[in-house]
C-alpha positions as CSV (number, residue, x, y, z in Angstrom):
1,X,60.9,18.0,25.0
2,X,58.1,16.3,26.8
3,X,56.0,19.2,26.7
4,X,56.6,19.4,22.8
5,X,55.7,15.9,22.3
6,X,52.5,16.0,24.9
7,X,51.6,18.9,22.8
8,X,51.9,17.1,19.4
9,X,50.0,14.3,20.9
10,X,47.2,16.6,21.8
11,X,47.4,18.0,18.1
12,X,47.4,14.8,16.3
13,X,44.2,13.6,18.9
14,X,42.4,16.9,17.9
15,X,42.9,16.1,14.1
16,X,41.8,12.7,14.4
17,X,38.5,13.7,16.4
18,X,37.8,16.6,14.4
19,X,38.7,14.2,11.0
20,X,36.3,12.1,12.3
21,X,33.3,14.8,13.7
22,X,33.7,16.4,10.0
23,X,33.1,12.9,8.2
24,X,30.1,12.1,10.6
25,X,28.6,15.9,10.2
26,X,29.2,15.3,6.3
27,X,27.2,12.0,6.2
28,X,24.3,13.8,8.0
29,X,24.3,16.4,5.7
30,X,24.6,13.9,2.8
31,X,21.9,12.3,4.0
32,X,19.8,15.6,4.7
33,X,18.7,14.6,7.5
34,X,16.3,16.2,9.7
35,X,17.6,17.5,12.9
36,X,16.0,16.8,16.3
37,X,15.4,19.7,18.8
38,X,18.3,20.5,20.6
39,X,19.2,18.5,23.9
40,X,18.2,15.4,22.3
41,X,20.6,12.4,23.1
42,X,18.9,9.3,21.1
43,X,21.6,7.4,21.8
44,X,21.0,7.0,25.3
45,X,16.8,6.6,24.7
46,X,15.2,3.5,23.9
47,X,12.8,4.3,21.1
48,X,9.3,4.0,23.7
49,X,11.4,6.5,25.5
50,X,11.7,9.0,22.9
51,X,8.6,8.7,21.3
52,X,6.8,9.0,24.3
53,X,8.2,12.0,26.1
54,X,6.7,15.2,26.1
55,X,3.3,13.7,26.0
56,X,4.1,11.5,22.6
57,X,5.6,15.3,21.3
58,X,2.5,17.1,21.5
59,X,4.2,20.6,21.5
60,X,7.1,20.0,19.4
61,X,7.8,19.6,15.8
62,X,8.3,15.9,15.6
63,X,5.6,15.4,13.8
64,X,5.3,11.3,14.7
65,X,3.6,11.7,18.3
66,X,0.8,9.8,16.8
67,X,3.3,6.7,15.7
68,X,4.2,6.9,19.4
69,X,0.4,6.5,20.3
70,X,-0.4,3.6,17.8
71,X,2.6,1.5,19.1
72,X,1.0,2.2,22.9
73,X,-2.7,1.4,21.3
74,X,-1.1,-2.0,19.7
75,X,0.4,-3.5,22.8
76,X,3.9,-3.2,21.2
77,X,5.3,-0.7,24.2
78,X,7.7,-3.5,25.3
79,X,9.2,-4.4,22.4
80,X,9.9,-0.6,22.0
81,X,11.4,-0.2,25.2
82,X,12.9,-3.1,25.0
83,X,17.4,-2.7,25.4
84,X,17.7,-6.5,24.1
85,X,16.5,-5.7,20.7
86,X,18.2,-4.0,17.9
87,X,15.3,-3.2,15.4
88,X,15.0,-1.3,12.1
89,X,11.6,1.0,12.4
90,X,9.8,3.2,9.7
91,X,7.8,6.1,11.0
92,X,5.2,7.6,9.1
93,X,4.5,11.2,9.8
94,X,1.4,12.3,11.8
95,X,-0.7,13.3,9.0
96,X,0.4,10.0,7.1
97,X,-0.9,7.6,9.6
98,X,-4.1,9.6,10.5
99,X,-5.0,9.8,6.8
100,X,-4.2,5.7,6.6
101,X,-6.4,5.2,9.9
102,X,-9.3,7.0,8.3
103,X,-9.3,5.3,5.8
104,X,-9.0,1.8,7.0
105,X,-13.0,3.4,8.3
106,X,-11.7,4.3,11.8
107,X,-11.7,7.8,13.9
108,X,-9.0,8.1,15.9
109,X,-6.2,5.9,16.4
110,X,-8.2,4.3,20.3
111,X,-10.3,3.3,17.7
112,X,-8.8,0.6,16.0
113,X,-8.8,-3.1,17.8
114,X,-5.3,-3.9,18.5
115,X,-4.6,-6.6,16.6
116,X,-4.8,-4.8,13.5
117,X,-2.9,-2.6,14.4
118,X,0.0,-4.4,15.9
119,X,0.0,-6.9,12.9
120,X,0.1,-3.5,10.2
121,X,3.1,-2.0,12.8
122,X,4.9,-5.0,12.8
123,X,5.0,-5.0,9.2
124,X,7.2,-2.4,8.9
125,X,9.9,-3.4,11.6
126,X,12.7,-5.9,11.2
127,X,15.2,-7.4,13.4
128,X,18.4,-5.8,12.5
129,X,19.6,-2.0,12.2
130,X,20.1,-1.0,9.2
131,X,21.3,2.6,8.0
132,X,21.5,4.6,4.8
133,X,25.2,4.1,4.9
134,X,24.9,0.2,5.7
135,X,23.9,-0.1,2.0
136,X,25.8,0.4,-1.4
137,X,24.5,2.9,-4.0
138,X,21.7,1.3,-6.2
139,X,21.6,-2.0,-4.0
140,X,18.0,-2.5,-2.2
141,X,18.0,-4.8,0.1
142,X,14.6,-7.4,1.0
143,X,14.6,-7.7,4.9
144,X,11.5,-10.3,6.3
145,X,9.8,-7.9,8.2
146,X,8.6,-9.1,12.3
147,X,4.7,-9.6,10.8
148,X,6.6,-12.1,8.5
149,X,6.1,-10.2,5.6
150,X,8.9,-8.2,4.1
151,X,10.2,-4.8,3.7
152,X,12.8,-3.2,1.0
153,X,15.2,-0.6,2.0
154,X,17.0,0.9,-1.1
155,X,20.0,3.7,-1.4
156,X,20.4,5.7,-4.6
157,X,22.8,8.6,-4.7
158,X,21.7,12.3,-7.1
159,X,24.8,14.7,-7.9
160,X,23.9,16.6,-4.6
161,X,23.2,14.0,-2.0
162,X,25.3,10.2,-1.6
163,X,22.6,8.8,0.8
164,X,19.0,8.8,-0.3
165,X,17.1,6.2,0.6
166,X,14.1,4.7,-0.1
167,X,11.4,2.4,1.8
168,X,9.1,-0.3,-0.3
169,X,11.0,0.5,-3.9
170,X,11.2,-3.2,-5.2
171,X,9.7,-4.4,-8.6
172,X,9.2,-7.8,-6.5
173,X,6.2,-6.2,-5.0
174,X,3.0,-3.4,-5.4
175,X,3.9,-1.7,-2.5
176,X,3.6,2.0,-2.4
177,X,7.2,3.2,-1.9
178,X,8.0,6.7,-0.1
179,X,11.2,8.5,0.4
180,X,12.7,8.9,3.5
181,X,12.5,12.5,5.1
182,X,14.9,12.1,8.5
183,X,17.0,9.0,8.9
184,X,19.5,7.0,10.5
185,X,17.8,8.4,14.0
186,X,19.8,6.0,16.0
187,X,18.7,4.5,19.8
188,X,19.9,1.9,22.2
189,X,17.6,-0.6,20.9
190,X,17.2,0.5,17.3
191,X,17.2,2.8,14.1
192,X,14.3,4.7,12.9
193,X,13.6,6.2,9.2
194,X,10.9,8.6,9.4
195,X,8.7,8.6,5.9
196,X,6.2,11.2,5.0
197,X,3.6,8.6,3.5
198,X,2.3,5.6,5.2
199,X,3.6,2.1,3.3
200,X,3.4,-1.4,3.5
201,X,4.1,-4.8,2.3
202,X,1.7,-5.6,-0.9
203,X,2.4,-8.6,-2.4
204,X,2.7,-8.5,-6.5
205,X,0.6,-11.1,-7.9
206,X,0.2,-12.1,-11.4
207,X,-2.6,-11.1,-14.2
208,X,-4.9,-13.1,-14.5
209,X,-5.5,-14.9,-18.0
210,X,-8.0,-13.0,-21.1
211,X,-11.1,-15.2,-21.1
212,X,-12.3,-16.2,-24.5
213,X,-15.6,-13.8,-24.2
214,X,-17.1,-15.4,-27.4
215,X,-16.1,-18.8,-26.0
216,X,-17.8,-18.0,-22.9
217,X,-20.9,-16.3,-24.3
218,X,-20.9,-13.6,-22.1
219,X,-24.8,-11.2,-21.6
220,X,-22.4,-7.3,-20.9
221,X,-23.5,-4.1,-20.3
222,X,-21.4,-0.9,-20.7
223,X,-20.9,2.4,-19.1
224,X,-19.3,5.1,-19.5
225,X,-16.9,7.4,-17.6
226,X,-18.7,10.7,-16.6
227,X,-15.7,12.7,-15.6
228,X,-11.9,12.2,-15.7
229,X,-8.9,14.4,-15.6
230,X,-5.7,14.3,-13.9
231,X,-4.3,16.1,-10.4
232,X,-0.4,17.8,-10.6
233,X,1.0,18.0,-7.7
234,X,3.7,21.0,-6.7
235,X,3.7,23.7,-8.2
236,X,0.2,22.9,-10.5
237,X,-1.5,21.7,-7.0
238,X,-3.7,24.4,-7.8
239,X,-4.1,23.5,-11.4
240,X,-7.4,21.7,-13.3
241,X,-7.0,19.6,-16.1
242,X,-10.3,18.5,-16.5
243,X,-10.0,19.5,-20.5
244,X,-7.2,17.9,-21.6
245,X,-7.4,14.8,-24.6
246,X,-5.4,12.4,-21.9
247,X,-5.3,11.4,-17.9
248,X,-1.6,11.3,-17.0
249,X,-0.5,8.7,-14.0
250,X,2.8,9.3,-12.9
251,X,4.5,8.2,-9.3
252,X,2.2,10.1,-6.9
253,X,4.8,10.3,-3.8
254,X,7.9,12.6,-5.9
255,X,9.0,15.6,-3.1
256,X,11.4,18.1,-3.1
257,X,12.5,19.3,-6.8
258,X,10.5,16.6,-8.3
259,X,7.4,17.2,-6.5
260,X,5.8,19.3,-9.7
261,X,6.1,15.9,-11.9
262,X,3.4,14.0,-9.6
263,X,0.3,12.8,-11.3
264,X,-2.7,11.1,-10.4
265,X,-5.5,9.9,-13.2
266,X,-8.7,10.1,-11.5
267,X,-12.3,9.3,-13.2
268,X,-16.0,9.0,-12.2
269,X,-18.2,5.8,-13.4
270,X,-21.6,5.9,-12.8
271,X,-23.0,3.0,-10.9
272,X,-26.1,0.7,-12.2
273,X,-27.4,-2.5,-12.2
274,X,-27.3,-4.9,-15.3
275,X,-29.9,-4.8,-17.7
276,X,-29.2,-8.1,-19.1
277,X,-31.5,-11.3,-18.8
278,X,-30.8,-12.4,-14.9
279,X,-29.3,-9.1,-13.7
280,X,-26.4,-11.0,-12.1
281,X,-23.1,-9.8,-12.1
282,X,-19.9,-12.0,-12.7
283,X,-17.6,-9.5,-13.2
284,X,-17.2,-5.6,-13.5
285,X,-13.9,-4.8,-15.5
286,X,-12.5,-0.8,-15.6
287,X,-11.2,-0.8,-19.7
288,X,-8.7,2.4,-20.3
289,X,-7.2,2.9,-23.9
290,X,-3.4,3.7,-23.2
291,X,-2.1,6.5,-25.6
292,X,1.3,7.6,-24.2
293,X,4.2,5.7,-21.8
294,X,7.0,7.8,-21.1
295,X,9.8,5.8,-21.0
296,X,9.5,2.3,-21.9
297,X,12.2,0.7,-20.4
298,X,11.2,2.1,-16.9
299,X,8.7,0.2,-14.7
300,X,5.3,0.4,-16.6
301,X,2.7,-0.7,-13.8
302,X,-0.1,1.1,-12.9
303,X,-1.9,1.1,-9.6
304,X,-5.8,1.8,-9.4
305,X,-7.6,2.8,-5.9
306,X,-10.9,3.8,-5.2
307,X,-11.0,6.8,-4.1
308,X,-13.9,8.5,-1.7
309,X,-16.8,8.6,-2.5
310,X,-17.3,12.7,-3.4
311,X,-18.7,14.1,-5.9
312,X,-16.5,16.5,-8.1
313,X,-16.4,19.3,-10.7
314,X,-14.8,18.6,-13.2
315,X,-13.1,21.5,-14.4
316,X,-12.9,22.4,-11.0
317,X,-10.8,19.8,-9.4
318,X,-6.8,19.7,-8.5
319,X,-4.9,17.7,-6.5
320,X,-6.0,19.9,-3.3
321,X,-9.3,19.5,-3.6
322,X,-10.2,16.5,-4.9
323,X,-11.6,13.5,-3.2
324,X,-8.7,11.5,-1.0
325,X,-7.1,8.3,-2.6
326,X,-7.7,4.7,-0.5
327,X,-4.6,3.4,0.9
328,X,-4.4,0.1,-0.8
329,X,-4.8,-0.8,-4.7
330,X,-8.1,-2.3,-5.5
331,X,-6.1,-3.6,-9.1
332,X,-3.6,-2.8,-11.5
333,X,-2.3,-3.2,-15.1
334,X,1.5,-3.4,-16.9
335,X,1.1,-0.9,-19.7
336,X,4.6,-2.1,-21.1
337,X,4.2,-3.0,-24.5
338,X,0.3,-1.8,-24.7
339,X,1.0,1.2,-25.9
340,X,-2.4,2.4,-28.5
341,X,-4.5,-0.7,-26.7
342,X,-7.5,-1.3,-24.6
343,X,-6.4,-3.0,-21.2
344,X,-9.0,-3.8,-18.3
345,X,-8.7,-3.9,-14.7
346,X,-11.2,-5.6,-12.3
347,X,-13.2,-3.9,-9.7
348,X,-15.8,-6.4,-9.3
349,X,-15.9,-6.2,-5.6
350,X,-15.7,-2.3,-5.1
351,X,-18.4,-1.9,-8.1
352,X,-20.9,-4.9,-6.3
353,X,-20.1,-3.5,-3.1
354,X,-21.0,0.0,-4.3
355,X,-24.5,-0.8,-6.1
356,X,-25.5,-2.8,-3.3
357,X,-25.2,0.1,-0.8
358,X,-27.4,2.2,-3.2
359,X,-24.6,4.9,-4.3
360,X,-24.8,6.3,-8.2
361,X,-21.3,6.6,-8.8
362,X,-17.7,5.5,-8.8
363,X,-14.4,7.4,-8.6
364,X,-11.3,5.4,-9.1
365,X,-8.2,7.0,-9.0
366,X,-4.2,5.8,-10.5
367,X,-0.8,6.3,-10.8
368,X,2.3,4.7,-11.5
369,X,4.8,2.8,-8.7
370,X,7.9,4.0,-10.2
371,X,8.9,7.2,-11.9
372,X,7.3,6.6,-15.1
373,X,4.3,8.6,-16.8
374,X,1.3,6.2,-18.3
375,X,-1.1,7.9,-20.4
376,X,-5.2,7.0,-20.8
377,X,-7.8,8.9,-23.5
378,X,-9.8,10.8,-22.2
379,X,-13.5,11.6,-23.2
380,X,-12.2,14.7,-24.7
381,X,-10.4,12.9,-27.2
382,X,-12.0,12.6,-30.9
383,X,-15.9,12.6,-29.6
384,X,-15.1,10.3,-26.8
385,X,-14.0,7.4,-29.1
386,X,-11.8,6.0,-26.5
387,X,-13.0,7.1,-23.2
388,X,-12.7,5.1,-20.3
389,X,-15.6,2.6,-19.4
390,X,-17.3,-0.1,-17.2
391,X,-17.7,-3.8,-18.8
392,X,-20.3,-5.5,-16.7
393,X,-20.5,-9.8,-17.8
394,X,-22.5,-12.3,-16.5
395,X,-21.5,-15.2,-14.7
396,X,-20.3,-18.1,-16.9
397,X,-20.7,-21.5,-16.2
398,X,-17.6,-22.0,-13.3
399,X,-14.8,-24.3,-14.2
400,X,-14.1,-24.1,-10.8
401,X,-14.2,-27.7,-8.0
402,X,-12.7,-27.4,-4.2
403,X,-9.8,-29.3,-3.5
404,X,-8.9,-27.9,0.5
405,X,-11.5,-26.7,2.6
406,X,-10.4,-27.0,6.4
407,X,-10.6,-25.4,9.5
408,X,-8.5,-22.7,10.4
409,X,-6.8,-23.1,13.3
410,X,-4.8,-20.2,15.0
411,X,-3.0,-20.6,18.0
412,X,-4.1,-18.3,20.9
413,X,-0.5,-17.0,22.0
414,X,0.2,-15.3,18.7
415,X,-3.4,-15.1,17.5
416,X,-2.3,-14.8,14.1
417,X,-3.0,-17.5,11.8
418,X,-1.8,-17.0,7.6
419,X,-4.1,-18.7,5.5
420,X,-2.1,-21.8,3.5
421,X,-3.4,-24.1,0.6
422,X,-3.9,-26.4,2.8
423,X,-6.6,-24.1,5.0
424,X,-8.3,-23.2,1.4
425,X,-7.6,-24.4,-2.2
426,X,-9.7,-24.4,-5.3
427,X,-8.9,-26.7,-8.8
428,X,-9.8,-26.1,-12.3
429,X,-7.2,-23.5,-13.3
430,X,-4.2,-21.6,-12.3
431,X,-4.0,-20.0,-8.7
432,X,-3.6,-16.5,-10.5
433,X,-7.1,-17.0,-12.3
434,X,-9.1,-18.2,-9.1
435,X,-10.6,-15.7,-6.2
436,X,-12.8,-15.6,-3.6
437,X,-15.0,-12.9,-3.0
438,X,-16.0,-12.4,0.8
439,X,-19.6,-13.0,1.8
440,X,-19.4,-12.8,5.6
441,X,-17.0,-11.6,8.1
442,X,-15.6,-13.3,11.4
443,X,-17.1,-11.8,14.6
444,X,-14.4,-12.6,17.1
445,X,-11.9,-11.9,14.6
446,X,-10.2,-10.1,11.3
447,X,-9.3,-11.6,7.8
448,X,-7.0,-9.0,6.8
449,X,-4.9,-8.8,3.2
450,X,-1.3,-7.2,2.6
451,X,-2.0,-6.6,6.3
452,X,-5.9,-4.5,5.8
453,X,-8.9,-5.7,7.2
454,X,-11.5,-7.2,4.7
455,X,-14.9,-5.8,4.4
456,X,-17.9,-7.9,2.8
457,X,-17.0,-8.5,-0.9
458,X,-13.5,-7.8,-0.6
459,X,-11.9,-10.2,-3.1
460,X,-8.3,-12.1,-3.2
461,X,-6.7,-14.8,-5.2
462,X,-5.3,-18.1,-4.9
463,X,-2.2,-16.7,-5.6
464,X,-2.4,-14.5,-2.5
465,X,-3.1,-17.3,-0.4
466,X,0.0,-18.9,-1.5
467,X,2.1,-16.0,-1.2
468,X,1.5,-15.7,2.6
469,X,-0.9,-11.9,2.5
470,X,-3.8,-13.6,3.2
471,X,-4.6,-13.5,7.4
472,X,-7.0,-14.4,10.0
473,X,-6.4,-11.9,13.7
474,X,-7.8,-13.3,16.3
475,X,-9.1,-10.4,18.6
476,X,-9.8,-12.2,22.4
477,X,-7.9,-13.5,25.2
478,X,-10.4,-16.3,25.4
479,X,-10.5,-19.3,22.9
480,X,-13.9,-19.1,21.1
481,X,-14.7,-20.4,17.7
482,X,-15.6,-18.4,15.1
483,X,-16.3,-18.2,10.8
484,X,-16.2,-16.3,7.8
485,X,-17.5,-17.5,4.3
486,X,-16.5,-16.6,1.0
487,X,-17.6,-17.1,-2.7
488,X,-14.8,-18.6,-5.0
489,X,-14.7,-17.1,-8.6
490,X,-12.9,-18.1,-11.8
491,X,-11.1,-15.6,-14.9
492,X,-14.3,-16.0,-16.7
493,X,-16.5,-14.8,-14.8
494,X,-17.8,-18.0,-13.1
495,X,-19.3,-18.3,-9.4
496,X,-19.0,-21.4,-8.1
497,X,-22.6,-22.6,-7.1
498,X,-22.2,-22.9,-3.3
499,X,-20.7,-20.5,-0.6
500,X,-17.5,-21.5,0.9
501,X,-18.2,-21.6,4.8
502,X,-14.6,-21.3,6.8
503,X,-14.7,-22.8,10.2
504,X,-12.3,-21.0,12.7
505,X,-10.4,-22.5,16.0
506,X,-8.8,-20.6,18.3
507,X,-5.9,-23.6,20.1
């Protein structure tokens, strides 16, 4: 009788274990993760300990060895390897990051100075685990992230798979969201989601107001597009649209099944000076005429980022060819409600920054942040009447006065110092309709927005400032001063008449 009822215990153990080893290898097969080479025990690793070995995965299929090396390049090896923490960490694959790195204007991952990079990596941890299954179906979830931005994790659920999940999918920001290839990779100190595109926090910011042009009084010039098409990704990768009457935008990041429904609008604008009285330039607007929205209950906004600076063929081009897409919007439009109307984005400092350096052209690039097609003419349409074009005006008279305009200080134990009102703060109308253009750069340091470095006449708004994107990285170990200057700008096109000049202390 014993025996009988050691055996049933035995039995009913073996259910319960094999109950619960079929609900767990269920999940992970909900979830699609990717499987790790055999042998592999994350539990039992800290993350520095698994990203590290095998020479950061140099010989295995991985693919984030070069994560591994930015978090050694950024100082942040402690906090990896760290048993006391219990962090939440987004991987980008190798190809990802190295794509992001170049074009941020740097080589190799030793390249970049590491504060920048530390301040971008921290943007994408936060200081809880959090799995696919830790969420509800639909919910997504704002988490501040450890570079005191934040980060959006969000679960949906398709007829074939319970746990997909998705990084940066909020209509509370204009981040870039990316699906999540291999998740829930659980360690001592942590949980890691590996993504195949790079993302991060981008704050969404208000429109700024129309200006009255004939209020104003505005001297223009106009150009026109020279080429535009569209790029279909999947199984038209290989396809040119460089005929077609429309450029189609459509969420550029869709894998797997969906992959084929990827879009990106992409145009060349030649690149001249003014020819109006003065030759100076206020503003440079991009106008599109928008002919076709999918769906228009869906999210309607429409990212634009310059692209590089190749020349293509027209009726040549596809989405494997043509010239890479930058990693951060330079503007954007909402398109709901706009259907058959001209809208205009501004590209002032790209287009400035372009003629300056001499180049003749201009490719800007587009697509949608959620799954939503958004339709432009194109110069094929009806002899061009509603091609896309350039809008140069001349500065109006500024309505702009300066309210704030103190030193920064940034204390040398975090070397990280976010820009207030109080640091910088212009009057005369809304924060959305006021920006500041820079003029110089800091030498000992790094003004950086949603987490990128600025260049000379990289532009943000008051209303960045206020929303906490706007940074200055202070790159020493030694307290030095330093300064950066900019030149503030209103809606209508005004410069006001002296340059800002932003002292810098290092306490």
């Amino acid at each position: 009788m014993k025996r009988l009822k050691f055996i049933q215990s035995v039995f009913v153990a073996v259910i319960i274990v094999c109950m619960s080893s079929c609900e767990k290898f269920s999940l992970l097969k909900d979830a699609k993760t990717e499987h790790n080479p055999a042998g592999y025990q994350l539990l039992d690793k800290t993350m520095w300990e698994y990203l590290s070995e095998n020479n950061f995965h140099e010989n295995d299929s991985t693919n984030i060895g070069l994560y591994g090396r930015a978090v050694e390049q950024a100082g942040l090896r402690s906090l990896f390897d760290d048993n006391n923490v219990n962090l939440t960490v987004i991987i980008p694959q190798n190809a990802s990051l190295k794509t992001f790195i170049n074009n941020l204007g740097y080589s190799n991952i030793g390249d970049v100075p590491p504060i920048v990079l530390k301040n971008f990596l921290l943007n994408t941890i936060i200081d809880t685990r959090v799995r696919s299954f830790d969420l509800n179906i639909g919910q997504t979830n704002s988490y501040p992230s450890l570079s005191g931005d934040s980060l959006y994790l969000r679960r949906t659920a398709s007829s074939s798979d319970e746990y997909i999940l998705t990084v940066n999918a909020s209509q509370t920001s204009n981040s870039q969201s990316t699906g999540v290839r291999s998740q829930n990779l659980e360690f001592k100190n942590g949980v890691a989601h590996v993504v195949k595109m790079v993302t991060h926090y981008i704050a969404s910011t208000s429109f700024p107001d129309k200006p009255d042009e004939s209020a104003v009084g505005y001297l223009t010039d106009t150009l026109y597009v020279s080429k535009d098409t569209y790029l279909g990704n999947g199984a038209r990768k290989s396809t040119n649209f460089g005929s077609e009457d429309m450029i189609t935008s459509k969420l550029a990041n869709e894998t797997g099944v969906n992959i084929s429904y990827a879009k990106k609008m992409l145009v060349q604008l030649p690149v001249k000076a003014p020819t109006y009285a003065g030759g100076r330039i206020g503003s440079v607007k991009l106008e599109v005429y928008i002919n076709k929205i999918e769906v228009s209950s869906r999210d309607s906004y429409v990212n634009f980022y310059e692209c590089n600076n190749d020349d293509f063929n027209e009726m040549a081009v596809n989405w494997g060819n043509a010239p890479a897409f930058g990693s951060v919007p330079i503007g954007g439009l909402d398109a709901k409600g706009k259907l058959n109307t001209w809208q205009k984005v501004d590209i002032s400092s790209h287009y400035i920054s372009y003629l300056e350096q001499g180049k003749t052209f201009i490719n800007i690039g587009a697509y949608t942040v959620a799954d939503n097609g958004i339709s432009f003419r194109s110069k094929e349409f009806n002899n061009g009447k509603f091609k896309s074009r350039i809008i140069m005006y001349n500065p109006g008279i500024s309505i702009l006065s300066p309210e704030n305009i103190n030193t920064v200080e940034v204390p040398l134990n975090s070397k990280v110092k976010v820009l207030t009102l109080d640091d910088l703060r212009f009057k005369g109308t809304d924060d959305k309709n006021i920006s500041y253009a820079v003029t110089t750069l800091p030498q000992k340091g790094f003004l950086v927005i949603n987490s990128l470095p600025a260049t000379v006449n990289t532009s943000f708004t008051q209303e960045q400032i206020r929303k906490g994107v706007v940074k200055y990285l202070y790159n020493d170990d030694i307290a030095a001063a330093d300064a950066f200057s900019l030149e503030a700008r209103d809606f209508q096109g005004g410069i006001y008449d002296q340059i800002i000049n932003m002292a810098v202390a290092i306490k």
